[in-house]
C-alpha atoms as a printed R data frame, in Angstrom:
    type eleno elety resid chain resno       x        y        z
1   ATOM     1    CA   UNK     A     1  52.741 -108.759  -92.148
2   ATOM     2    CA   UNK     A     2  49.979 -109.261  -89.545
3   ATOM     3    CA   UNK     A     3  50.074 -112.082  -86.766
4   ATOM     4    CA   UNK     A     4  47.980 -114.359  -88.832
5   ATOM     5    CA   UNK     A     5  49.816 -114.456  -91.934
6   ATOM     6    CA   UNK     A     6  53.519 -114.841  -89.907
7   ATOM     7    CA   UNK     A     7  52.222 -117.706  -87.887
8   ATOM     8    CA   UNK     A     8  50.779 -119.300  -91.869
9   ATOM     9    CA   UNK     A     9  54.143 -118.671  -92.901
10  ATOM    10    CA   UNK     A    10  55.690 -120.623  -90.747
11  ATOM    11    CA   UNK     A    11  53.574 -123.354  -90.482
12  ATOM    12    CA   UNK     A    12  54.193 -124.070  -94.110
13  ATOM    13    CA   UNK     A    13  58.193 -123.741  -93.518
14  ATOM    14    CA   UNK     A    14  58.480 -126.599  -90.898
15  ATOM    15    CA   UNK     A    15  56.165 -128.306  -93.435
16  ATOM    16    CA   UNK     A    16  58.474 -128.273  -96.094
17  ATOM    17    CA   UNK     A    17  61.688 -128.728  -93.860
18  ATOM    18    CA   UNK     A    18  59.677 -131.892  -92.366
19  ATOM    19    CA   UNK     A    19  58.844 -133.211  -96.157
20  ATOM    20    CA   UNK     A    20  62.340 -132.896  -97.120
21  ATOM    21    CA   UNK     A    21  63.774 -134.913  -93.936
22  ATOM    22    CA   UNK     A    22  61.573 -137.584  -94.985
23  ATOM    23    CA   UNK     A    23  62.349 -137.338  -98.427
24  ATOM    24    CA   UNK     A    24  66.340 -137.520  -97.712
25  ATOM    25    CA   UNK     A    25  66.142 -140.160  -95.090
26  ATOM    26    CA   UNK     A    26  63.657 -142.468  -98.025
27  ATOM    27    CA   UNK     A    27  66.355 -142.301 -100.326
28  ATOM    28    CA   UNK     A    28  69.170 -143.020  -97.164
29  ATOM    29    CA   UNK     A    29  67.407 -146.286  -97.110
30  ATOM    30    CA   UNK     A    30  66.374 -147.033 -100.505
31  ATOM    31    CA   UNK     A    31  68.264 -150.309 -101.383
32  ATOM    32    CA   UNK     A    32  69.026 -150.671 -105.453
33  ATOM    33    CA   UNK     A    33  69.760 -154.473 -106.361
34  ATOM    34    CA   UNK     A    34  72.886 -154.261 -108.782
35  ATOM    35    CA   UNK     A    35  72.166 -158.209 -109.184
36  ATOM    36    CA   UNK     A    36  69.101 -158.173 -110.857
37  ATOM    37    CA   UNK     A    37  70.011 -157.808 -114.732
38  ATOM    38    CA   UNK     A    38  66.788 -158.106 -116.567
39  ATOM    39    CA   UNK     A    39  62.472 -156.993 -115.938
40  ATOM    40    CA   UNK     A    40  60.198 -158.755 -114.648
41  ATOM    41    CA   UNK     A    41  59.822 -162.711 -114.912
42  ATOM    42    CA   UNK     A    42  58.688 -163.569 -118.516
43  ATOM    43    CA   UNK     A    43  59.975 -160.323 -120.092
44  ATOM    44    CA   UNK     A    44  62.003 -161.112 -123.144
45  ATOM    45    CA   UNK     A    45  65.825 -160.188 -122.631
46  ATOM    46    CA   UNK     A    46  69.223 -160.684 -124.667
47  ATOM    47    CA   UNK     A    47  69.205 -160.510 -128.763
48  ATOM    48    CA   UNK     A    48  71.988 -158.615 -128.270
49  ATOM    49    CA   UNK     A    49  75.992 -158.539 -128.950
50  ATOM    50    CA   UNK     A    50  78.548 -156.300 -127.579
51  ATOM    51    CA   UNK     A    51  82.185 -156.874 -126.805
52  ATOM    52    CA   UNK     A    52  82.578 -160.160 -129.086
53  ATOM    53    CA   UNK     A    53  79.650 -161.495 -126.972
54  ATOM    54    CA   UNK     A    54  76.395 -162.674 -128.391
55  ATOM    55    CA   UNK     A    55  73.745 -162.959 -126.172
56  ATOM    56    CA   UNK     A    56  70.371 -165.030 -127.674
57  ATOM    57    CA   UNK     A    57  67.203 -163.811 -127.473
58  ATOM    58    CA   UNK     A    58  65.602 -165.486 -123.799
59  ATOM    59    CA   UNK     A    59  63.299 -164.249 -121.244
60  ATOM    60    CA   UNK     A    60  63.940 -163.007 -117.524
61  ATOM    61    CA   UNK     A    61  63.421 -165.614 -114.026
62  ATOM    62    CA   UNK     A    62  62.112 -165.187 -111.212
63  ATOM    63    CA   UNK     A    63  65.803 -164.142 -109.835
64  ATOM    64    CA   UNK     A    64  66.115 -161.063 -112.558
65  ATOM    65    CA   UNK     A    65  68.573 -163.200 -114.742
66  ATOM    66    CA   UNK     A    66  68.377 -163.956 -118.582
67  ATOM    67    CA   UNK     A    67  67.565 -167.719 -119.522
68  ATOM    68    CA   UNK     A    68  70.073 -167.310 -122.527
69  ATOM    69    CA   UNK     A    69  74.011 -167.126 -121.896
70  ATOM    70    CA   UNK     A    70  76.430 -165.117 -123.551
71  ATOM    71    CA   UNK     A    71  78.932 -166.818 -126.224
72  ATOM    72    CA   UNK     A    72  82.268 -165.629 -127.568
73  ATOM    73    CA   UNK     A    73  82.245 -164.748 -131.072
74  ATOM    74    CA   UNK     A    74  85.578 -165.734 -131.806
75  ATOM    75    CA   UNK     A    75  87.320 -165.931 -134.042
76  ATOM    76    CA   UNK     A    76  84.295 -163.165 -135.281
77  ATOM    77    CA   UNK     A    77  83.190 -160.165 -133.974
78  ATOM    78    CA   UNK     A    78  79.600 -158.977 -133.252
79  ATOM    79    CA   UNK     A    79  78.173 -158.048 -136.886
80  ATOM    80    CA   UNK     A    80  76.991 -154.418 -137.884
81  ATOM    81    CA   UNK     A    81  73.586 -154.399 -136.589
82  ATOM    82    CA   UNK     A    82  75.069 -154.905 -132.885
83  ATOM    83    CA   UNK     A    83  72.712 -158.301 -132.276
84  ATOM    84    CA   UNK     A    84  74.133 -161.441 -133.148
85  ATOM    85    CA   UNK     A    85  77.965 -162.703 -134.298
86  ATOM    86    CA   UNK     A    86  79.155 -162.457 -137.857
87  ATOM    87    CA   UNK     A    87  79.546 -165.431 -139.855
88  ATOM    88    CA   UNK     A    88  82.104 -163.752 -142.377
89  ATOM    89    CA   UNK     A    89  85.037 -160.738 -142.892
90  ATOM    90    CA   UNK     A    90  85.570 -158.067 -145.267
91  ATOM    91    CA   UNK     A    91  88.776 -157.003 -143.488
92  ATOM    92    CA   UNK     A    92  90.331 -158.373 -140.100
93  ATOM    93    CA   UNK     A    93  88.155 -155.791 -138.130
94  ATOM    94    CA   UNK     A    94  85.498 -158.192 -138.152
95  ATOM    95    CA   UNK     A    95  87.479 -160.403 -136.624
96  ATOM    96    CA   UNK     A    96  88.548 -161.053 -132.876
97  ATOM    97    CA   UNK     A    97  91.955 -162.073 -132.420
98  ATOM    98    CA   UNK     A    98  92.038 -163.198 -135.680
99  ATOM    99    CA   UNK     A    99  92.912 -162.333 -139.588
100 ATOM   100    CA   UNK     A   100  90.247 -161.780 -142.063
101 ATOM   101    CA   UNK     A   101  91.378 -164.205 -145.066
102 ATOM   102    CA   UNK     A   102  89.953 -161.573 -147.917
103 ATOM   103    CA   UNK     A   103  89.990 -164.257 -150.427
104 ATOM   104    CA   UNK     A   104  87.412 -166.504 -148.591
105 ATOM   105    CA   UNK     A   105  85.858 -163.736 -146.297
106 ATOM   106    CA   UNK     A   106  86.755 -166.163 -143.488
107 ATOM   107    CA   UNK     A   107  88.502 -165.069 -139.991
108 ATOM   108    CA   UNK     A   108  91.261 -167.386 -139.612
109 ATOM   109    CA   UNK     A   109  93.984 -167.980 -136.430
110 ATOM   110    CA   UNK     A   110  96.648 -165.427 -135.922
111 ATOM   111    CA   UNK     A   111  99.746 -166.533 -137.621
112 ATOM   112    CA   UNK     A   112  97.886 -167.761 -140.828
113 ATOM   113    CA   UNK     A   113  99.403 -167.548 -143.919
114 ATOM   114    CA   UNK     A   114  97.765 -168.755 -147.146
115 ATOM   115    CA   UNK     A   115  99.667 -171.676 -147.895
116 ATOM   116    CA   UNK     A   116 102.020 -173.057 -145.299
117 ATOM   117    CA   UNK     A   117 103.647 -175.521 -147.840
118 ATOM   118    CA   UNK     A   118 105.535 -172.886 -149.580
119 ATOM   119    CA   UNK     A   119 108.019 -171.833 -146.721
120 ATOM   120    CA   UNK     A   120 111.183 -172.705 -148.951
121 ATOM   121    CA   UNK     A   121 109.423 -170.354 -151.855
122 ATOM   122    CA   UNK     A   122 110.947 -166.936 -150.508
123 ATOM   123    CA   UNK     A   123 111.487 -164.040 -152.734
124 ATOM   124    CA   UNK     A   124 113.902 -162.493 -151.658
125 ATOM   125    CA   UNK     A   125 114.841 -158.965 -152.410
126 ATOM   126    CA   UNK     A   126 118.843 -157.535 -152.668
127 ATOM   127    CA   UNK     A   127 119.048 -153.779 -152.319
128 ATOM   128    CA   UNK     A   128 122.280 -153.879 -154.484
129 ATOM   129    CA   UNK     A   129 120.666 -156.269 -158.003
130 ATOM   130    CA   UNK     A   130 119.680 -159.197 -158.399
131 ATOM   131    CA   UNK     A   131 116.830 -158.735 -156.727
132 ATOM   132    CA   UNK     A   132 113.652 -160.446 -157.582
133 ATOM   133    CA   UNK     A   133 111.026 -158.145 -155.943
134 ATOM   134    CA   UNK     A   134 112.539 -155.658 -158.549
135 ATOM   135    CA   UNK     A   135 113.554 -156.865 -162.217
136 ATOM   136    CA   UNK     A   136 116.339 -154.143 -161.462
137 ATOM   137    CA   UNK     A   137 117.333 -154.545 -158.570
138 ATOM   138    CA   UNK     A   138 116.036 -152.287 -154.687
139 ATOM   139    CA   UNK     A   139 117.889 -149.351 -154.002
140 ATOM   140    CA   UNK     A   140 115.254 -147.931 -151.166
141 ATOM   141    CA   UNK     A   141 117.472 -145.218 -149.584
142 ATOM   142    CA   UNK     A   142 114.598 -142.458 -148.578
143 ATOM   143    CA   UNK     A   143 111.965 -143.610 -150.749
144 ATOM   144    CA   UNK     A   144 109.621 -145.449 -150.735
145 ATOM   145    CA   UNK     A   145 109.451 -149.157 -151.790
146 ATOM   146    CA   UNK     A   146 106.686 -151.997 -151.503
147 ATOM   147    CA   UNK     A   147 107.277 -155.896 -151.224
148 ATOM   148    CA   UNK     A   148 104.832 -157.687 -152.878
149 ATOM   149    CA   UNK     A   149 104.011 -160.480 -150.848
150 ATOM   150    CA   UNK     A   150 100.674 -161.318 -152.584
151 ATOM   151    CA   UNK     A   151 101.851 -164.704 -154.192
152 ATOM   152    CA   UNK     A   152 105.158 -165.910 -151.845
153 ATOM   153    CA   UNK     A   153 106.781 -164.660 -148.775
154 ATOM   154    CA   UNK     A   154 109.033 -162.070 -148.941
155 ATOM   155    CA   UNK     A   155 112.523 -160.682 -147.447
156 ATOM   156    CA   UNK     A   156 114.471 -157.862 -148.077
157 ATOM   157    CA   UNK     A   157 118.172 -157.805 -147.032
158 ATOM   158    CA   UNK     A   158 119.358 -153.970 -146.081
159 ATOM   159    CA   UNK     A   159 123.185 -153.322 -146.789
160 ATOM   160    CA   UNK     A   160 125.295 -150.377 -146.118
161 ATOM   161    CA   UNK     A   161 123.123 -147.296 -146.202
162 ATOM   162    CA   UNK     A   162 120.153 -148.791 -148.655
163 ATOM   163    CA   UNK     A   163 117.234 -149.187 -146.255
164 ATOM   164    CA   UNK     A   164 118.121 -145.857 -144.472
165 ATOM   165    CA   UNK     A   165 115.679 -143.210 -144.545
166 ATOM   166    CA   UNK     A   166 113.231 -145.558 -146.316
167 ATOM   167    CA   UNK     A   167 109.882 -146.118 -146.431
168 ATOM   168    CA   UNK     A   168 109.696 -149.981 -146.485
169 ATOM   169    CA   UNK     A   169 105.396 -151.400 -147.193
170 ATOM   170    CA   UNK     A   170 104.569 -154.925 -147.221
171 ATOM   171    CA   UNK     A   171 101.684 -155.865 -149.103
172 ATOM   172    CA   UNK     A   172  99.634 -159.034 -149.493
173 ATOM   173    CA   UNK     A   173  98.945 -162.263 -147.185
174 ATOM   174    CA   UNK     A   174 102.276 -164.322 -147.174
175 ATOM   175    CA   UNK     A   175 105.010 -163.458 -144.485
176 ATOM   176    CA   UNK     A   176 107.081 -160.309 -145.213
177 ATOM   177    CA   UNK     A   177 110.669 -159.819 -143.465
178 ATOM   178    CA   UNK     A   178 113.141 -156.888 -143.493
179 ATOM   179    CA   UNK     A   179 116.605 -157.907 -142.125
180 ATOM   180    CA   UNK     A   180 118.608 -154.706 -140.932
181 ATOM   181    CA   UNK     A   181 122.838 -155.284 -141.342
182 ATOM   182    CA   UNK     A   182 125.324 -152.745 -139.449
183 ATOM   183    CA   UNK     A   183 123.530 -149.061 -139.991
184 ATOM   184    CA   UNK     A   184 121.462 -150.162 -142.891
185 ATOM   185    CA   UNK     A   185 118.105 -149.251 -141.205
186 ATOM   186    CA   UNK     A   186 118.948 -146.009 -140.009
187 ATOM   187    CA   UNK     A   187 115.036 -143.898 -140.093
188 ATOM   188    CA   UNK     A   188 113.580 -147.123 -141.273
189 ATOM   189    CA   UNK     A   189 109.833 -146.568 -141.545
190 ATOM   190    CA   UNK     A   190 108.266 -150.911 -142.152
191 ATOM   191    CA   UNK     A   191 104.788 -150.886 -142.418
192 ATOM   192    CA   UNK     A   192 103.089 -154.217 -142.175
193 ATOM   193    CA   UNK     A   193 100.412 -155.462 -144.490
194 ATOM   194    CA   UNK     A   194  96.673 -155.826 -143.083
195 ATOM   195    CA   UNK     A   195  96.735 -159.440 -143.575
196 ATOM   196    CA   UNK     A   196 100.419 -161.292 -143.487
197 ATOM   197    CA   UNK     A   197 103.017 -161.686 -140.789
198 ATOM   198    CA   UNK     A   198 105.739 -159.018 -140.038
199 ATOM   199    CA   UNK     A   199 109.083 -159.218 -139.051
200 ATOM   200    CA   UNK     A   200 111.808 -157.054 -138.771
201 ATOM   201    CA   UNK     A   201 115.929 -158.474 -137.578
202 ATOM   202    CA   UNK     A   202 118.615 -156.553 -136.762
203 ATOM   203    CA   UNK     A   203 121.556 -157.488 -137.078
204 ATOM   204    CA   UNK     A   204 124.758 -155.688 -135.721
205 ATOM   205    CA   UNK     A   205 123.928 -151.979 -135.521
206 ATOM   206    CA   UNK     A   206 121.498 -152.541 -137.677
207 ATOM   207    CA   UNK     A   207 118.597 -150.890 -136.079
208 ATOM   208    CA   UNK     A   208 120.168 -148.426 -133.814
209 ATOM   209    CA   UNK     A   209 118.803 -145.015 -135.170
210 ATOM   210    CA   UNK     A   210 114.805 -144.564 -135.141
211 ATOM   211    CA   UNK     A   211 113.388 -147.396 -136.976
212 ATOM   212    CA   UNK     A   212 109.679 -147.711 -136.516
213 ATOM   213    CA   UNK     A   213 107.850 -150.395 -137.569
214 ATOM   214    CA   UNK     A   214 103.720 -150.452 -137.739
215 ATOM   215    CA   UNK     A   215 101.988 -153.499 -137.342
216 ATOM   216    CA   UNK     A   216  98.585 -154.706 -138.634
217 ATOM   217    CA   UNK     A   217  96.051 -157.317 -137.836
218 ATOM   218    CA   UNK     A   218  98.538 -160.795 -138.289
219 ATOM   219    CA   UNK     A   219 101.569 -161.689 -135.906
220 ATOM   220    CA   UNK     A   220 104.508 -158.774 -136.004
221 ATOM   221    CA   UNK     A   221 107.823 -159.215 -134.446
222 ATOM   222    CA   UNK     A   222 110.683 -157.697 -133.535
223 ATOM   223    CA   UNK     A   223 114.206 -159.329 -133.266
224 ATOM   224    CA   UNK     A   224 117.426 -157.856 -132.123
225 ATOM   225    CA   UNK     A   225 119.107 -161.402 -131.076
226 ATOM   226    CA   UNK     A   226 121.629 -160.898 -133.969
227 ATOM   227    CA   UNK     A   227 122.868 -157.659 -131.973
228 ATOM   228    CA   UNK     A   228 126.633 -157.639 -131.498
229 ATOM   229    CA   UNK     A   229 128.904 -157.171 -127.979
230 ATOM   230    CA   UNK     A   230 129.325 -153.290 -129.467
231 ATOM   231    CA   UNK     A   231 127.885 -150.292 -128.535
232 ATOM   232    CA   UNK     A   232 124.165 -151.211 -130.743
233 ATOM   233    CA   UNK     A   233 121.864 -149.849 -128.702
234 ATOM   234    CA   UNK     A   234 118.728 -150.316 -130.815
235 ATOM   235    CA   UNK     A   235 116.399 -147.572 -131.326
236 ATOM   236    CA   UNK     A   236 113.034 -149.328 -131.797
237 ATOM   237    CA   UNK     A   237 109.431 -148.117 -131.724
238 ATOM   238    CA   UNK     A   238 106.837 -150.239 -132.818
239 ATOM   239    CA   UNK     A   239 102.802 -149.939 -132.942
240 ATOM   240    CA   UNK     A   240 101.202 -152.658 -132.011
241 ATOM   241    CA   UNK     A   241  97.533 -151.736 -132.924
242 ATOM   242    CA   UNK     A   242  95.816 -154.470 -133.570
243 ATOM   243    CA   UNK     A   243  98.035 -156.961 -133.966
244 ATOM   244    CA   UNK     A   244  97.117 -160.498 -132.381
245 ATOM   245    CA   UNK     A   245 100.779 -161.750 -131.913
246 ATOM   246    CA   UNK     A   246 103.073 -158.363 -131.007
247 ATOM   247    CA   UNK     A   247 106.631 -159.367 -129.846
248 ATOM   248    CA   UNK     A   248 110.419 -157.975 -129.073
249 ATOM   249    CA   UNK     A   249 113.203 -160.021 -128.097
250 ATOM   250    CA   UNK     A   250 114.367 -158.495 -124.738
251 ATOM   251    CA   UNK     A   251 117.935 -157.511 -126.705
252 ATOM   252    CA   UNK     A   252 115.499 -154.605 -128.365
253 ATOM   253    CA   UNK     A   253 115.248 -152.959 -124.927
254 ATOM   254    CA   UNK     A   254 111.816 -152.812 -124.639
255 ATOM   255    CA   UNK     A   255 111.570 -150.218 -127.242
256 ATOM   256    CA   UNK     A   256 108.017 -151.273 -128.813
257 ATOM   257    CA   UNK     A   257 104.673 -149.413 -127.990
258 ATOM   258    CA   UNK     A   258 102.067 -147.869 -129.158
259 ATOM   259    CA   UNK     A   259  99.532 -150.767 -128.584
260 ATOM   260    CA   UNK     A   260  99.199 -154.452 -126.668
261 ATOM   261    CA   UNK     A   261 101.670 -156.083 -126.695
């Protein structure tokens, strides 16, 4: 390389090197404005919903903020198209903290039940005949068995070793209630319907080998209040998922998951 084209070379390396400094030290001192949450003044914003939060179509200030505020949806979510809240329910996904009343297509408050007038109407449901779930009778020792709690609420009583093993599925919008006795529920799998309140009571030893219980959109509880002084120690796991109202009595031992509670 001859003297001329050495000392060219290098000129155009401290160049570069000198381009880069300034380069680096411009973004060192560039300042970004996480405060300013729309364009420029006039330029339409919002239209939007995310998060159960509809935001109205408005237009950007002078201080980078949208003219319209966000509203809660609830007891709705944001609809399909992702811009404004929905007005009605298919199931209780389109619903925030709420159940999605199928019947009306209406999100109503967590606890509903169709028709709170008919609490002494309770169909109840003996493992052992008699039963009126079952013309004759529940035996649901490790099969599977559904309450039909589509017209009234429902409860099924477990005795000696009928509910063990078994896989217990609540259906419709009224209230549905298993009550464990002393190692009745032993493997109990309750499932909860997607609309009505759950509940599951131990009693005794009831529930003190792997009962699960699954809970839907409505209110699902646990209680173990009806435990004896004896050696019960319950063996509870429950899913919340997205239940609205999710609940053990502290007697369960804090055996629920799966979910919020």
């Amino acid at each position: 390389m001859t003297r001329l084209a050495a000392r060219a070379a290098l000129t155009l390396a401290v160049s570069i090197a000198a381009v880069s400094c300034q380069f680096v030290t411009g973004l060192h001192d560039m300042h970004v404005d996480d405060s300013i949450g729309c364009g420029p003044a006039g330029t339409p914003c919002g239209g939007t919903c995310a998060s159960g939060k509809e935001t109205p179509p408005g237009t950007c200030g002078d201080d980078g903020t949208c003219s319209a505020e966000p509203r809660s949806c609830a007891p709705y979510a944001c609809d399909a198209s992702g811009t404004e809240c929905a007005t009605s329910c298919s199931t209780s996904r389109g619903c925030s903290d709420a159940v999605c009343d199928t019947s009306s297509g209406t999100c109503q408050a967590c606890e509903w039940t169709p028709d709170e007038s008919l609490p002494a109407v309770i169909r109840r449901c003996a493992p052992e005949g008699g039963g009126t779930c079952n013309e004759f009778g529940i035996d649901t020792a490790n099969q599977p068995v559904t309450l039909d709690a589509s017209e009234h609420p429902v409860v099924l009583v477990c005795i000696g070793d009928q509910c063990k093993g078994a896989l217990v599925t609540c259906s419709g919008p009224f209230p549905c209630e298993v009550i464990c006795n002393d190692n009745s529920c032993e493997d109990l799998d309750l499932r909860c319907s997607d609309t009505g309140r759950c509940s599951l009571k131990c009693n005794g030893s009831g529930c003190s080998g792997n009962v699960k219980v699954t809970c839907k959109a409505n209110s699902c509880s646990v209680d173990c209040r009806g435990l004896d002084d004896g050696p019960t120690h319950p063996s509870i796991h429950r899913e919340c998922g997205s239940s609205c109202s999710c609940s053990e009595t502290p007697e369960c031992g804090g055996g629920g998951g799966g979910g919020t509670p």
